[in-house]
C-alpha positions in Angstrom: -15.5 -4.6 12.8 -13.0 -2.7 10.6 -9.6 -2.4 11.7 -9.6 1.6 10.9 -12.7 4.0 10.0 -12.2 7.3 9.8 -15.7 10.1 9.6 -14.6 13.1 7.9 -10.6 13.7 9.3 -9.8 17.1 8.6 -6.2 18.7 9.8 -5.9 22.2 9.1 -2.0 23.6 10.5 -1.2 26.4 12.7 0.0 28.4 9.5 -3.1 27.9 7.8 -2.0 25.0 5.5 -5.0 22.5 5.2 -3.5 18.7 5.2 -7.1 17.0 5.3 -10.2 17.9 4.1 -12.7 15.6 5.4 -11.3 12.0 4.8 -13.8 8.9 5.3 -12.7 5.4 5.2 -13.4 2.2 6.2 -10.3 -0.1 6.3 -11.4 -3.6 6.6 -9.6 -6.2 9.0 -7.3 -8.7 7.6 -6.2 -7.0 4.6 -3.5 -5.5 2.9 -4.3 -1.8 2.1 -3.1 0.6 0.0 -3.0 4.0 0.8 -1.2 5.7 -2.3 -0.7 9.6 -3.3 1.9 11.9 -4.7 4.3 14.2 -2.1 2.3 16.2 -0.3 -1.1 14.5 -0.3 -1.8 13.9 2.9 -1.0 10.0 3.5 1.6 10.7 6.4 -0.4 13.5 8.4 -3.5 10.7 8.1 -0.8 7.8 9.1 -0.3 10.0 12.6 -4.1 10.5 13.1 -4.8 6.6 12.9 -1.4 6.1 15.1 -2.2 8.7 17.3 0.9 10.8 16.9 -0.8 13.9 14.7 -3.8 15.6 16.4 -6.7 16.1 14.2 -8.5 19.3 13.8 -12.3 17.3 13.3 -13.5 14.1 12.5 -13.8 10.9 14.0 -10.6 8.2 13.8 -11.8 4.4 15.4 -9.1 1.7 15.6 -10.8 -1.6 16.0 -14.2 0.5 16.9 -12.4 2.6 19.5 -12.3 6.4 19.3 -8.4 6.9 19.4 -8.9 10.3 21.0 -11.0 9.0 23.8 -8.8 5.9 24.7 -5.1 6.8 22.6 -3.1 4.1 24.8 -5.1 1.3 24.0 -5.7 1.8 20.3 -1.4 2.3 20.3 -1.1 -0.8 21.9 -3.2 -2.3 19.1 -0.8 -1.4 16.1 3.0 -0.8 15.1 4.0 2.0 12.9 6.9 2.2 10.8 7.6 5.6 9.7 9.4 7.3 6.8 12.0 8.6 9.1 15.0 6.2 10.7 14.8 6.8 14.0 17.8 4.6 16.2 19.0 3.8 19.7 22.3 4.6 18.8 24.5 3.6 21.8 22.4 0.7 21.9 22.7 -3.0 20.4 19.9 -4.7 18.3 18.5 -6.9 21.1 18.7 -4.4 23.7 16.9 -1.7 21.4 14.2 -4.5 21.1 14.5 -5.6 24.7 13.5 -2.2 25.5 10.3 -1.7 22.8 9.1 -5.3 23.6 9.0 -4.2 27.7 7.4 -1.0 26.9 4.5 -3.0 24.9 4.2 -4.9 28.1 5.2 -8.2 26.6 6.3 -10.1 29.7 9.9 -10.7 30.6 9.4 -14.7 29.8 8.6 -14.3 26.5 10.6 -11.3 25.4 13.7 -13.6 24.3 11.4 -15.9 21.7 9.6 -13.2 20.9 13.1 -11.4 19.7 14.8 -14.2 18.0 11.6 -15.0 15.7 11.5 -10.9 15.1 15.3 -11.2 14.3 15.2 -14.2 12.0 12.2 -13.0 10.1 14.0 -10.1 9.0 17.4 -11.4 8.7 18.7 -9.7 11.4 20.5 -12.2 13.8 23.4 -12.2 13.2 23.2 -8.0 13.9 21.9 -9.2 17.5 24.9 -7.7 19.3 25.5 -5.1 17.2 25.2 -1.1 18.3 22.5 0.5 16.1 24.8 3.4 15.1 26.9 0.6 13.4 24.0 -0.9 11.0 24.1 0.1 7.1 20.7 1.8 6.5 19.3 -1.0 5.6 19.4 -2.7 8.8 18.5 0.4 10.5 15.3 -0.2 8.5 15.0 -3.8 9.5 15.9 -2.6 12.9 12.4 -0.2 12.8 10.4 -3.0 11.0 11.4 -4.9 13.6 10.2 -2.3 16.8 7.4 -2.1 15.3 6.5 -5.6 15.3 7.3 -6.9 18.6 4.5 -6.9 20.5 2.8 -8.9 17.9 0.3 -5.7 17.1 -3.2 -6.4 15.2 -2.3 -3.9 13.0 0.7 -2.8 11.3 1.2 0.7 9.6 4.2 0.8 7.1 4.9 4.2 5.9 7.0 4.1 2.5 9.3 0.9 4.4 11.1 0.5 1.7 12.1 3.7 0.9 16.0 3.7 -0.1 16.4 0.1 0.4 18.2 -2.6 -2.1 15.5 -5.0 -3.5 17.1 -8.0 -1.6 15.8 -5.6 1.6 12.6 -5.0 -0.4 11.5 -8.5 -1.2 12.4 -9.5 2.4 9.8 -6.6 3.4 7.2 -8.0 1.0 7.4 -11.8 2.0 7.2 -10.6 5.8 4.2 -8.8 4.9 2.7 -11.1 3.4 3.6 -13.5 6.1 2.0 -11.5 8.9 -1.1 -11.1 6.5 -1.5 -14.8 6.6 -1.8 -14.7 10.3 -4.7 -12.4 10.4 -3.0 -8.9 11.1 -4.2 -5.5 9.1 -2.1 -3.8 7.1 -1.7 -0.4 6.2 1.0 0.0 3.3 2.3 3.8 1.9 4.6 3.9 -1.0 5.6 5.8 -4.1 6.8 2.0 -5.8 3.3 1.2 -7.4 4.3 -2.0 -8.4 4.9 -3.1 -4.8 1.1 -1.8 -4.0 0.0 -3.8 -7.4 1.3 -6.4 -5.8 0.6 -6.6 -1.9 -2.7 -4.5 -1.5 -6.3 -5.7 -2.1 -7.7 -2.8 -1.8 -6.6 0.8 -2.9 -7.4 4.6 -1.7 -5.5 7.4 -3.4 -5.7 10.5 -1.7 -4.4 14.0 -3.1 -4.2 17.7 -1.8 -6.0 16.5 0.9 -8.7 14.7 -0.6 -9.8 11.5 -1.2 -10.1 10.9 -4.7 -11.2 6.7 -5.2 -11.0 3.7 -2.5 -11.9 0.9 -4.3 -10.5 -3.2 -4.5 -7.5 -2.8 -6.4 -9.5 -5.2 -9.8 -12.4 -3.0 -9.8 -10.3 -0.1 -9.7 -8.8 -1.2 -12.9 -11.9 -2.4 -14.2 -13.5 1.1 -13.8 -10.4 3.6 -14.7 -8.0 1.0 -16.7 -7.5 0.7 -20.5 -6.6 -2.4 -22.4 -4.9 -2.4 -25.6 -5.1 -4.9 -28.2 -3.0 -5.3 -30.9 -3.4 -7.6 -33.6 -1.7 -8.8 -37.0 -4.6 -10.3 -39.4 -4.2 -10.9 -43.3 -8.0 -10.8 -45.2 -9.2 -8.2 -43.2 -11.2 -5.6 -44.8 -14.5 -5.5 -42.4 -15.2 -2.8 -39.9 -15.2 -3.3 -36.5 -18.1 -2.7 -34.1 -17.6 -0.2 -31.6 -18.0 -2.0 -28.0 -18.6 1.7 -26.5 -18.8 4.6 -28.5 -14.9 6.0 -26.4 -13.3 3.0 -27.8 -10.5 4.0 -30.3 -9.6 1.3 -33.7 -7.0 1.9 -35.8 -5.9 0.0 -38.6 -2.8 0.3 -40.4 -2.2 -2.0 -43.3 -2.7 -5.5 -41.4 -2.4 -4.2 -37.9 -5.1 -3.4 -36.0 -4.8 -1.3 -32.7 -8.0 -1.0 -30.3 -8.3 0.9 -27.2 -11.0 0.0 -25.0 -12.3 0.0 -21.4 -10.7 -3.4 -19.1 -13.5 -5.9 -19.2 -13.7 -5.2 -23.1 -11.7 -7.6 -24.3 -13.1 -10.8 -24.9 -16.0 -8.8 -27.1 -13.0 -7.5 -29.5 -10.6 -11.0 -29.5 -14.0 -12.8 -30.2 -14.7 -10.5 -33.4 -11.3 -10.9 -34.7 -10.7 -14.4 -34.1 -13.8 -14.9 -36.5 -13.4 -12.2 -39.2 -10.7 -13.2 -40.6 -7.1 -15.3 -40.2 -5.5 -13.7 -37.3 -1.5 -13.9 -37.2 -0.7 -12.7 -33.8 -2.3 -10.8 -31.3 -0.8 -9.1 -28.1 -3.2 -7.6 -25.0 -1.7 -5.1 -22.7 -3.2 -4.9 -19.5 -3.6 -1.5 -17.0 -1.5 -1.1 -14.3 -2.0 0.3 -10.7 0.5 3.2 -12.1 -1.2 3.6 -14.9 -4.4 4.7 -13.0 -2.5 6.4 -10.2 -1.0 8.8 -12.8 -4.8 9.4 -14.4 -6.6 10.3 -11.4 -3.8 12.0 -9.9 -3.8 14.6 -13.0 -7.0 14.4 -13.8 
């Protein structure tokens, strides 16, 4: 079973704007997942389809196999969403506010206390316990909605941009308790415009742009397939010409540097010719990033 499948989402707005334009995935359970895109692409209008909080205008959305339009309390019940916006209890403290979210998931009264104190010490947030919400910095406030959305222990966990605006002690607490609730089996759904964090948590990778899906692959074969490695290597004795792995690799040589350009998954052809061609001084590989691609496809 996937944790989310979508058939052909589409959301077209009451002024005509088109959001969607027929969207299939399948997100696979227990993983990270990446859903990446530039402002304007789509990712939070698709976010409130899967959550239940944007109405679609066709398609099909499942959450664990159940249509979400058919059965929308159950398949909320199933997953936390943290969303862009900071939305606060203000006149209330931290353990009320969760007190409150914790009831309304129907976690029972005898558990709601342990429940809250592992929430709270996960995220660094005890000793805010008493504490009105309108009184938190905003980066407690986003611990404070990390936090909401996690208290019912959901089996899937959407995190839209979380750490948007936060100071990287904040961010790296995010990460490890990502990672943490990964561990335990939950599915998550991660948005943000930091592509190293994505490089970094997600397994797998779907950008989407003006409303379309443009590649949803496992984050290494995405690299493999859009990536470039460079190689740069210092050689003395070298007056051979180099074979062409693929006829859109690029070679340059300048003096005793030599500069290739090739596809990721190239290299061992091209460090294997110049290890044995001549008397190799030093030699430097640069691998693709998950930015790198993202800024390709995106403009391409």
């Amino acid at each position: 079973m996937f944790a989310v499948e979508l058939e052909k989402i589409t959301k077209v707005y009451e002024d005509g704007t088109q959001a969607l334009d027929a969207v299939s995935l399948q997100i696979p359970t227990g993983q990270i997942y990446g859903l990446l895109g530039p402002n304007g692409a789509g990712k939070s209008t698709l976010i409130g389809i899967i959550s239940g909080i944007v109405k679609k205008t066709s398609g099909v959305a499942r959450v664990f196999g159940a249509d979400n339009s058919l059965d929308p309390q159950k398949s909320k019940l199933r997953l936390g969403l943290v969303t862009q916006e900071i939305v606060s209890e203000p006149i209330f403290t931290v353990y009320e506010v969760l007190d409150f979210f914790s009831g309304m998931y129907g976690v029972p009264a005898n558990k709601r206390k342990k429940k809250i104190d592992e929430v709270l010490e996960a995220l660094h947030l005890s000793g805010k316990r008493d504490t009105k919400a309108r009184f938190l910095s905003g980066g407690m406030k986003r611990r404070l909605m990390v936090a909401k959305a996690l208290i019912h222990e959901p089996e899937l966990v959407i995190l839209d941009e979380p750490t948007a605006g936060v100071d990287v002690e904040l961010r790296q607490t995010i990460w490890q308790y990502v990672k943490d609730l990964n561990k335990k089996g939950v599915s998550i759904i991660f948005t943000t415009h930091y592509l190293e964090e994505a490089e970094r948590l997600c397994e797998r990778i779907a950008i989407i742009n003006k409303g379309k899906l443009i590649v949803e692959e496992p984050q290494e074969k995405l690299k493999a397939m859009f990536g470039e490695t460079t190689i740069t290597a210092k050689v003395e004795n070298y007056d051979r010409e180099i074979p062409l792995k693929e006829k859109e690799d690029i070679i340059k040589k300048e003096q005793n540097t030599i500069k290739i350009t090739t596809k990721s998954g190239n290299e061992s052809y091209y460090l294997q010719l110049l290890a044995t061609r001549g008397v190799l001084k030093e030699i430097n590989v640069g691998h693709p990033s998950l930015e790198d691609i993202f800024v390709k496809l995106v403009k391409s």
